[in-house]
N, C-alpha and C positions, 0 to 999 in steps of 0.2 A: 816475440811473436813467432809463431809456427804455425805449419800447416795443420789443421784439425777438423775431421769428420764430427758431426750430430749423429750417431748413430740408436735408433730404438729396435732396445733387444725384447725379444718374445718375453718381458717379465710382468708381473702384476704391479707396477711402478708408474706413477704419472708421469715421468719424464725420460727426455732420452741422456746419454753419456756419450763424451769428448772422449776420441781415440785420434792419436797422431796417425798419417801417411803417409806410409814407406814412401822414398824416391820415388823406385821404380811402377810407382802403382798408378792410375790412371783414375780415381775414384771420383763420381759425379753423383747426383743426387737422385735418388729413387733406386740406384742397385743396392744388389745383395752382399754384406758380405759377412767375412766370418771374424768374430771377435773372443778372445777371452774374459768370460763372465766368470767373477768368483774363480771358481775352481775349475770349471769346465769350460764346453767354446761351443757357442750359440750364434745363431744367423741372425745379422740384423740388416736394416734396412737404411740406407744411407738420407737424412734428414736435409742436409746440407754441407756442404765442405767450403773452410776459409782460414784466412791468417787470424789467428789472433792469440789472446792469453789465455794458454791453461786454466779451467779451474778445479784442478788440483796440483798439488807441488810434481814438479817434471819427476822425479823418481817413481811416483805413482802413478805415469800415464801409460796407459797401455796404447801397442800398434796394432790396428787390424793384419790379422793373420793370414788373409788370404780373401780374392775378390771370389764371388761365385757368377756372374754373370760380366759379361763381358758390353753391357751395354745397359742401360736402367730396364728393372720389369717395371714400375709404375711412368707413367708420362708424367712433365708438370702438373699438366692437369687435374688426373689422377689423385699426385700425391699431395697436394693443396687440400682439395677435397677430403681425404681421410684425416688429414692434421684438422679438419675443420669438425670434420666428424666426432674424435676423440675430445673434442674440446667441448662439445655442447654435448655427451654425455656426460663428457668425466671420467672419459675410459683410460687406462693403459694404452699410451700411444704405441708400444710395443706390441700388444694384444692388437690393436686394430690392422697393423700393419701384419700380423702374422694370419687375422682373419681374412684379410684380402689375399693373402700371396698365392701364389700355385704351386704345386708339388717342385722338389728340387728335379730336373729332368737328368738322365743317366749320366750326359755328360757331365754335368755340372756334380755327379756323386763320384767320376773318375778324377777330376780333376781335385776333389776336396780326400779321398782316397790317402794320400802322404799325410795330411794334416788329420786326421779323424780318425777312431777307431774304428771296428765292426759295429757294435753296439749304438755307440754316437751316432755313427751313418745312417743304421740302421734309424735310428729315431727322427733322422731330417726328412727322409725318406719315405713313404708309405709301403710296405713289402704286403700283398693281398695273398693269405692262406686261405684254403677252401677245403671244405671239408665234403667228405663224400662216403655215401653208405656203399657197405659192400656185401652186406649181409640180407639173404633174399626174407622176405615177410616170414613170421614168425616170432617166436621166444626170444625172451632178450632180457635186458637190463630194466631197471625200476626204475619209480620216478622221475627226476627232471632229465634224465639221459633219456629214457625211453620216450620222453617227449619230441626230445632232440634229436633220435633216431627217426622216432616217426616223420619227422619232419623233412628229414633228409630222402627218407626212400619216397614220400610224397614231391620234394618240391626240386630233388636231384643235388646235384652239388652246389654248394653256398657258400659263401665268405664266412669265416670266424665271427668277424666285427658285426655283419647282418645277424648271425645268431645271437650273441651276446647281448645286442640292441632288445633282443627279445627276454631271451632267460641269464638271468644275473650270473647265474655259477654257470653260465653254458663251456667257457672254455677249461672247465675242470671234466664234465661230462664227456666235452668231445674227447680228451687225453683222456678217460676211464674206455671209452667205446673205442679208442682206439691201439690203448694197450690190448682190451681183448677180440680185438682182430677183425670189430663190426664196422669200423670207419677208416676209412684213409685221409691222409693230412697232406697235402700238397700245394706246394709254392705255384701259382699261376697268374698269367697276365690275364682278366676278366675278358670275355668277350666281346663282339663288335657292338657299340654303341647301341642300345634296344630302338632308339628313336630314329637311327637310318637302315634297320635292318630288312623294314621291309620296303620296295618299290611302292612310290606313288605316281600319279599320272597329273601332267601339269594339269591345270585348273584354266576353266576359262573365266573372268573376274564378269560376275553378275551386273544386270543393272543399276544403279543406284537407285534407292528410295527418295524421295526430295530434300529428307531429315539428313540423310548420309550423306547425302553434298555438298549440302549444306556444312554440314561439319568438316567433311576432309576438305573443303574449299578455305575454311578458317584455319584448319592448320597447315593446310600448305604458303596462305598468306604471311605466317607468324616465323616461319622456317628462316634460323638465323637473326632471329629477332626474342628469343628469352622471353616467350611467353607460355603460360601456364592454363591449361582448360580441364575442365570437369566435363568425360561423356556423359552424361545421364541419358541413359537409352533401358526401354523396359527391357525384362526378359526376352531373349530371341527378335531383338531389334536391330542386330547385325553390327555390334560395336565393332566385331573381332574385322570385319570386311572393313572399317574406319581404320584402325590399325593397320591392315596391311596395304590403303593406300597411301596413307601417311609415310611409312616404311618404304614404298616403292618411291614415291616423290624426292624421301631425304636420300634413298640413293642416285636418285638422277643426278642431283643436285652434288654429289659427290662427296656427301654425306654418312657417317655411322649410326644404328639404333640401339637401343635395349629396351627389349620386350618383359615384364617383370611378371611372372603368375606366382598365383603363394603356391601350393603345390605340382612341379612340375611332372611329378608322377602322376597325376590327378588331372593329367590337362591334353593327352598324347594327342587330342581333336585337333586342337591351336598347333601344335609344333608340326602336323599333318598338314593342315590347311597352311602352312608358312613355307612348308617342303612344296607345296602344288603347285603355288604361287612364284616362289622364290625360286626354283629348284635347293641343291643342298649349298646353295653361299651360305648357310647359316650356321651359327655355334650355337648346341644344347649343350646349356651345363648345368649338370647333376652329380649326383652321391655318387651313381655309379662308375662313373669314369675313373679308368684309371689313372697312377701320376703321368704316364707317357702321354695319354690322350685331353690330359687339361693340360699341360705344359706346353702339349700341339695346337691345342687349342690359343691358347692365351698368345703363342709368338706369332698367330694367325692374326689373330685378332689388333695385336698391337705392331704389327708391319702394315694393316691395313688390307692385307690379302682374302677378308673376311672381315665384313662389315657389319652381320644382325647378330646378335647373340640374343637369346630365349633363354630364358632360367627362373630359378625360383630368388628368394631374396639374395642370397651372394654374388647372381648374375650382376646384380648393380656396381659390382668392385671391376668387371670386365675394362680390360683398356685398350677401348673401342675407338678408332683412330677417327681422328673428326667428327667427334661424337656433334649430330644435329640434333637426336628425338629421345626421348624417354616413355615409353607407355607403360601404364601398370592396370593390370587388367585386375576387376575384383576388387579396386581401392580399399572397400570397407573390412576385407578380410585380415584378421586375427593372426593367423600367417607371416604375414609381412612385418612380425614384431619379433625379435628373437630374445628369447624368455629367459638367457642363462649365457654366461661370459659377456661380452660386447653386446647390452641392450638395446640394440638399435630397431627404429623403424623404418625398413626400407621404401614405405609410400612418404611418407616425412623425407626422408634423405633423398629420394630421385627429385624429387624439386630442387632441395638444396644444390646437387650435385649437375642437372640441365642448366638451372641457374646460373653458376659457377661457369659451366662449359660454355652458354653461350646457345644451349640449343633449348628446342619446345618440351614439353613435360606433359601429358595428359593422362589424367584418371580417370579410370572408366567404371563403371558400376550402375547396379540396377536400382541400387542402395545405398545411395552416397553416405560414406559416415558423416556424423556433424562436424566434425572437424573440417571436411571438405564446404561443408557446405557454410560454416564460419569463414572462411576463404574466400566462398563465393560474393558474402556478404560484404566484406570488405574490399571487394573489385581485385585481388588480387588471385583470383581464378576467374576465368570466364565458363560459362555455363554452353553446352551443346547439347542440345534435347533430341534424342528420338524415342517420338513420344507412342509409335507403332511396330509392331510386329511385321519384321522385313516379308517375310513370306506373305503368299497374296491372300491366299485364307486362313492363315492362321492367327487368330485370336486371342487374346488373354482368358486365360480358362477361368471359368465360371466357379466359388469358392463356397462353400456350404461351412458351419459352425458349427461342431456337433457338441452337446452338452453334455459334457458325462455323468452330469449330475442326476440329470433326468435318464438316458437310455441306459438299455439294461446290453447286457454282455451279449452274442454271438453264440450261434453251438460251437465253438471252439470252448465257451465256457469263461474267456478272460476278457477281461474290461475293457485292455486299449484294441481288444477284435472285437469294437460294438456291433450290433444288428445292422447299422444304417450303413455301417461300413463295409461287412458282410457279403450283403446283400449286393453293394455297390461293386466287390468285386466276383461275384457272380455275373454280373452283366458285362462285367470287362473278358472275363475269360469266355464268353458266352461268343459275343463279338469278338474273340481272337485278337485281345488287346493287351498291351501291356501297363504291369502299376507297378507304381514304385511307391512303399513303408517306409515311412523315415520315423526312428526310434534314436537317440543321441545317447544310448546307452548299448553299449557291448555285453558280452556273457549273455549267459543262458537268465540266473537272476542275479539280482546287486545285493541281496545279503540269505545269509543263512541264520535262524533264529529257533531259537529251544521254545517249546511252547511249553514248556514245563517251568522252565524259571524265566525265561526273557531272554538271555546271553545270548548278542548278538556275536558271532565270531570275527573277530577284526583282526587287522594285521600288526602284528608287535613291533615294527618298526615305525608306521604311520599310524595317522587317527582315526582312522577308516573302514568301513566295514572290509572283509575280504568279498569278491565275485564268485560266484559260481560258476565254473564251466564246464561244459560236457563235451563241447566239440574233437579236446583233444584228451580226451580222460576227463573222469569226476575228480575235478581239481577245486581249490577255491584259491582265487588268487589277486595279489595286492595289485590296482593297474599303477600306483605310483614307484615300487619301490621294484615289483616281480614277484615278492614274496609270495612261493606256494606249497601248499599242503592236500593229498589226500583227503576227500569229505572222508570226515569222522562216522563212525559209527553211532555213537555216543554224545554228548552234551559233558564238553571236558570241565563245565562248573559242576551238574549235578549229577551227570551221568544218564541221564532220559534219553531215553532214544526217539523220542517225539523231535525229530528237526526239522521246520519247515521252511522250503525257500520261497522265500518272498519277494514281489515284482516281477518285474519280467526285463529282458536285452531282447537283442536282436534273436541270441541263438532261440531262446525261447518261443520269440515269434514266426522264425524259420520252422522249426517242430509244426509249433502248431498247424501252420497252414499247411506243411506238404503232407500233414497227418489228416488234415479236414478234403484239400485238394490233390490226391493222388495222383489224377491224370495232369495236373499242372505243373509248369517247372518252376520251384523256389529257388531262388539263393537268396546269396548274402554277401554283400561289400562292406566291411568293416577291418580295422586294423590286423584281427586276428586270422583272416583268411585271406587278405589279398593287401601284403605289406609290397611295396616298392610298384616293380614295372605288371607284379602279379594282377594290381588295379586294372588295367588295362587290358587281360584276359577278361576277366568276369563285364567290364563295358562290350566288349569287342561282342561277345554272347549276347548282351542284352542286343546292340545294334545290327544281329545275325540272325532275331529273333528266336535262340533258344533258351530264353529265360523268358516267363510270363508273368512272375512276382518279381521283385527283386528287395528286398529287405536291405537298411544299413543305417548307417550311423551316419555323421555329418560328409560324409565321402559322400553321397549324393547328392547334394546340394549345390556340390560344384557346378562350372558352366555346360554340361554335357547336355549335348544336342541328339535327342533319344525320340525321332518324330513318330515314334507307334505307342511313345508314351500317353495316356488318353486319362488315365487316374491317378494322381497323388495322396497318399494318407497320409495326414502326419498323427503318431498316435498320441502322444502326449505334448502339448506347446507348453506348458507351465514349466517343463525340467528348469531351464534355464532364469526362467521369473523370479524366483523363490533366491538365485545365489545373493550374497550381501557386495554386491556389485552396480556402483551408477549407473554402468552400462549396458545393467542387466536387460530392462525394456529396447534398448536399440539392439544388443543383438536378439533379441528375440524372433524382433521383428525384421530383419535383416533375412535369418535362417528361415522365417513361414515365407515369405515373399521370395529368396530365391530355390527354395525347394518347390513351392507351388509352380516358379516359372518353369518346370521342367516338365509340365502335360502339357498337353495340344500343339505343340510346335509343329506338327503336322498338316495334315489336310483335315484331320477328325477332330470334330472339339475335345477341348480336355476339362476337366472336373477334379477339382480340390477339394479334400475333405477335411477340415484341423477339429483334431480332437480338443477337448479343453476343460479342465474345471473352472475356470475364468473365462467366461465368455465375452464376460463385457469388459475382460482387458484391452485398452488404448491401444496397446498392442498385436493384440490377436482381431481387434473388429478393422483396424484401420488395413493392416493385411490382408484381410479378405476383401476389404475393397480396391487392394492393389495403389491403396493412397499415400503415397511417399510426400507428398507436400503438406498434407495434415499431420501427419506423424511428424514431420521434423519441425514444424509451426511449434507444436505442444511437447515436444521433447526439450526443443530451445529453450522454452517459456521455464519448465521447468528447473532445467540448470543454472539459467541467471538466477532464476530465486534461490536455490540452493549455493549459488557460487562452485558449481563444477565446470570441467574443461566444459566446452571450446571459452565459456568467460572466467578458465582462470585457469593456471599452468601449476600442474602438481608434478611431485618425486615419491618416491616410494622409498623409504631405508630402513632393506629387508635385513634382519638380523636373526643368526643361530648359531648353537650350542649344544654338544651331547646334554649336558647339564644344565633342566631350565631354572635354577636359578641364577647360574651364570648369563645365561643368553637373555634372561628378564632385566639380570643387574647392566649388561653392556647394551640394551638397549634404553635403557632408562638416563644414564650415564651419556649417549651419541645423542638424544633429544633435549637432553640439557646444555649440550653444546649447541645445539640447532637455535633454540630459545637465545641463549646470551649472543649468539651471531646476526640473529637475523636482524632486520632491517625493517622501521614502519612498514606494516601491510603484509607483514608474512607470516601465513599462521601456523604452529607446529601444532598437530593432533594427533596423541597419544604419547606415549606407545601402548602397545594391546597386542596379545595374543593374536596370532594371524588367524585365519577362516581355518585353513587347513594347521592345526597347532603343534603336529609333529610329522617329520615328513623322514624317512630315511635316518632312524635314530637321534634325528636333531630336534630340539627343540626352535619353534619358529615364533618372530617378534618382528613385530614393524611399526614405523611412526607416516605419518604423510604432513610434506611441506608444503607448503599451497600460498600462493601469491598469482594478483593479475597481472605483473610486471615479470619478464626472466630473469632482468640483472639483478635486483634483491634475493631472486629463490637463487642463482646462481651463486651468490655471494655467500646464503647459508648455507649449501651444499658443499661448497668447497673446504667450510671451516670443518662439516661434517668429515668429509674425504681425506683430509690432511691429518686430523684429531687420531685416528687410527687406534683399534682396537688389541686385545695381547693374544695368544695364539691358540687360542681354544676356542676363541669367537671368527666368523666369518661372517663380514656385513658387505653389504652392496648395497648404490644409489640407483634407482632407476629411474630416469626421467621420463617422462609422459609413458606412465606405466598402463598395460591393458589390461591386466588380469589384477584385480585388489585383492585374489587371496592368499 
């Protein structure tokens, strides 16, 4: 018998590995420390430490080589919790434990300094480069650098990493711009937190509605008692004011929270309203912070000295000292699922993990997804309704159907700016009101096409047409992969110069209106013009009233409280109908109902217009009646007959390959395993071609395993995960997967 740590190292490996402790080491369960993997020495996470038998021969057991924290960074709690996590995806216990941790903090890179090289350091470490233009407008470099350029003397000095997120080759460009003497590269520590930089003024906490009393009175009952509710409160029904009494109660009571939004750039309203309320006792955690300021954060937060953390999904890893609440605001958002590495759902996992702790769990939304409301049915969520608009005159806006079948175009000329629509915002700008376009498509248009042979130009790495865009140069470009090119002159099958772009984005509907309404002010909120805290400028405009249109992609749809908003369009609601997705009808209806909720929040009524070639879609008629219990009546009905989730629990096992017949043979090969493993009542379906069939020069292949019981699909999932592919293939299991393509 010897002493021996469980240590899980940051690998792609389901299990953790046995390292002996030195005498003089003091090692307990949840720190960090450093071990020798392979060849190199990698941080892991301490699982458990105790006497017992090697398992492997004493020659071959390695010591951890050095502690990094001198005290656990996860609690019990905590770390319970993520071992539980890992277990019901099937993740890399290493991986999840690396997904949680917090940047290593300075000291902790002095002290590891003797043991680690530059290079090694450098990669435990986060080091933030920023690049900056130095060259005043004008003449310059081509292509993707001159994008990059532009970008810089537009948006001023930026991170690397921020670039790169954007253009694939951007850190070759910036070293091209910077060898010739148009950029500079400099090591810095990022600026002051965006979300406390500016003053707010405390708040005085409104009346309560009867509805909101109602509900904070039932969660302050439950407080300490592991119970779990569903807000269902309409648009502008005042959830967020339920949450912050919630939150003030659980700290009376000497209590922690986590407040969960899916994007916290997308939400600067709520982490304002929590600064007003709260003053700054609180932790916003985001991208932007740097490692000194999450690792200030997180020793805050886990001494206790700071009790509410605000964040987007990894806020839920926060170790928030007597955790009593959980709220997750937006339940039914898409967001809250991370699509790549560690597939987790963090509206899924804040139950688990309140559960677990001991404290309450509430989901809030306008739009419960069915999952939530399978819950409800089963008494293991309680239901809190507020069934009115907190404000005294404000109303649920009134929704019109426009058929596009029948109306004809706009003098703009294009379809989704029908007449009725038109016309509609002629009366808003008339009245000195403001509207907001919701279009779920970016770029100027979504393909470019030869009217001489057909060739549609697509991207050679994906399956996809390429975008048009003009905002930042006539580019056309891949939004999966980055891939971009110069628009062609020519038609590179036949040579025609006949090319014409087809459909329409955002940018396109931007044109057109500030081209039809000159004296009005257009923008535009979509990825391509307002990435990170940028969002948050172009809101601030709207809420400043120097925007009078606003145009954008699903970034409006958010919970933004905009009360001079008095008109919504939505111009096309089919985009999303048409994907080969079950869940296609619920987010549909999800996106018209919370995008319509964003007129009339004010004193003036508000008016919705949804555009439609399906008029008499279930989903687009029940939305305009704002009818969330009919919808989910005939959405349920639905899925029992088909056997999709909430009555039955599916995995996804995605499979790819540079070479598809490699990636067709190891997917054909991993459902043959799923087949001989599974257990009565588990049904494997496929494999097939994914939706999207080649993504990033890989060829894409997936099966779905589907059972009404976990522990059968569990039991085939793991024959899956153990069975392991050779190394040309990459596969992954996704449990309760959101996206089918």
């Amino acid at each position: 018998m010897m002493l021996l740590a469980r240590v899980a190292v940051p690998v792609p490996l389901g299990r953790a590995f046995s390292y002996s402790v030195p005498a003089a080491m003091q090692v307990v369960a949840g720190s960090r420390v450093l071990v020798e993997f392979g060849r190199r020495k990698v941080l892991g996470v301490v699982l458990d430490v105790g006497d017992r038998e090697p398992d492997v021969p004493p020659e071959k057991l390695k010591a951890i080589a050095a502690m990094v924290d001198p005290e656990p960074v996860f609690p019990a709690e905590l770390l319970a919790f993520l071992l539980e996590l890992a277990r019901y995806y099937l993740a890399p216990v290493g991986e999840v434990m690396r997904l949680a941790l917090p940047a290593v903090e300075r000291s902790a890179k002095e002290r590891l300094q003797g043991v680690l090289g530059k290079t090694e350091l450098e990669s435990v470490g986060r080091l933030v480069q920023v690049a900056r233009a130095l060259a005043p407008e004008g003449g310059g470099p081509k292509g993707q650098a001159a994008e990059v350029l532009a970008h810089l003397r537009a948006a001023g000095p930026t991170p690397v990493a921020e670039l790169t997120a954007r253009w694939k080759n951007a850190r070759s460009a910036v070293k091209r711009l910077s060898d010739a003497g148009l950029v500079a590269l400099e090591q810095q520590e990022q600026s002051a937190d965006p979300f406390f930089a500016r003053a707010v003024e405390r708040d005085t906490p409104p009346e309560l509605t009867a509805p909101q009393a109602r509900a904070v009175a039932a969660i302050e009952a439950a407080l300490g008692d592991r119970q779990a509710f569903l807000l269902h409160g309409v648009t502008g029904s005042g959830k967020t004011e339920v949450y912050l009494r919630a939150v003030e109660s659980a700290l009376r009571r000497g209590g922690g929270a986590i407040v969960l939004v899916p994007e916290i750039a997308l939400t600067p309203q709520l982490v304002g309203r929590f600064r007003a309320r709260l003053g700054d006792r609180i932790a916003v955690l985001h991208s932007g912070l740097t490692d000194r300021e999450r690792h200030a954060m997180w020793k805050s937060l886990r001494s206790g000295e700071v009790k509410i953390v605000v964040g987007a999904r990894s806020a839920l890893f926060a170790p928030v000292a007597d955790l009593a609440l959980i709220c997750v605001d937006e339940e039914h958002d898409g967001s809250f699922k991370q699509e790549e590495g560690v597939r987790y759902n963090a509206r899924d996992m804040a139950l688990l993990r309140a559960y677990r702790a001991g404290a309450v769990c509430v989901l809030g939304s306008a739009t419960p997804s069915l999952s939530s409301e399978a819950l409800v049915r089963s008494e293991r969520l309680t239901r809190l309704r507020l069934p009115d608009r907190a404000r005294a005159r404000a109303v649920l806006p009134e929704v019109e159907i426009v058929d596009l079948r029948r109306v004809g175009a706009g003098p703009t000329g294009h379809r989704l700016l029908s007449l009725p629509l038109h016309r509609a915002l002629e009366r808003v700008l008339e009245a000195k009101e403001q509207a907001i376009l919701f279009l779920n498509r970016r770029g100027f248009a979504p393909s470019l096409i030869c009217e001489g042979c057909g060739h549609v130009l697509s991207c050679p790495n994906c399956a996809v047409a390429l975008t048009l865009h003009r905002s930042r140069g006539e580019r056309l470009r891949c939004h999966y992969c980055d891939y971009a090119i110069p628009v062609p002159e020519l038609c590179p099958d036949c040579k025609s110069s006949r090319l014409s772009d087809e459909g329409a984005g955002t940018e396109r509907i931007e044109s057109s209106l500030a081209g039809f309404f000159p004296d009005a002010k257009v923008a535009r909120l979509d990825r391509d013009v307002a990435a990170g805290a940028k969002s948050e400028r172009v809101l601030d405009r709207m809420r400043r009233r120097e925007i009078d249109i606003l145009v954008g992609t699903q970034m409006v749809t958010k919970g933004h409280d905009l009360p001079d908003v008095t008109l919504v369009g939505v111009l096309n609601a089919d985009a999303a109908l048409s994907l080969p997705d079950f869940r296609a009808a619920e987010r549909t209806f999800h996106l018209l109902v919370q995008v319509a909720g964003r007129a009339g929040r004010g004193d003036s009524p508000g008016r919705v217009m949804i555009q439609t070639w399906q008029p008499d879609h279930a989903a687009v008629v029940l939305a305009a009646r704002h009818d969330v219990d009919a919808f989910v009546a005939r959405e349920m009905q639905d899925r029992e007959e088909l056997g999709y989730p909430p009555f039955s629990h599916i995995a996804l096992v995605r499979v790819d390959a540079v070479e598809e017949g490699v990636a067709r043979a190891a997917a054909e090969r991993l459902a043959d395993v799923a087949r001989k493993a599974a257990p009565r009542g588990v049904d494997v379906i496929g494999p097939a071609a994914a939706p999207l069939a080649r993504l990033r020069n890989r060829y894409r292949f997936r099966f779905m395993v589907r059972s009404k019981d976990r522990a059968p699909l569990r039991k085939t999932l793991l024959a899956v995960a153990r069975s392991g592919a050779d190394r040309r293939v990459r596969f992954a299991v996704d449990v309760d997967p959101m996206s089918m393509l």
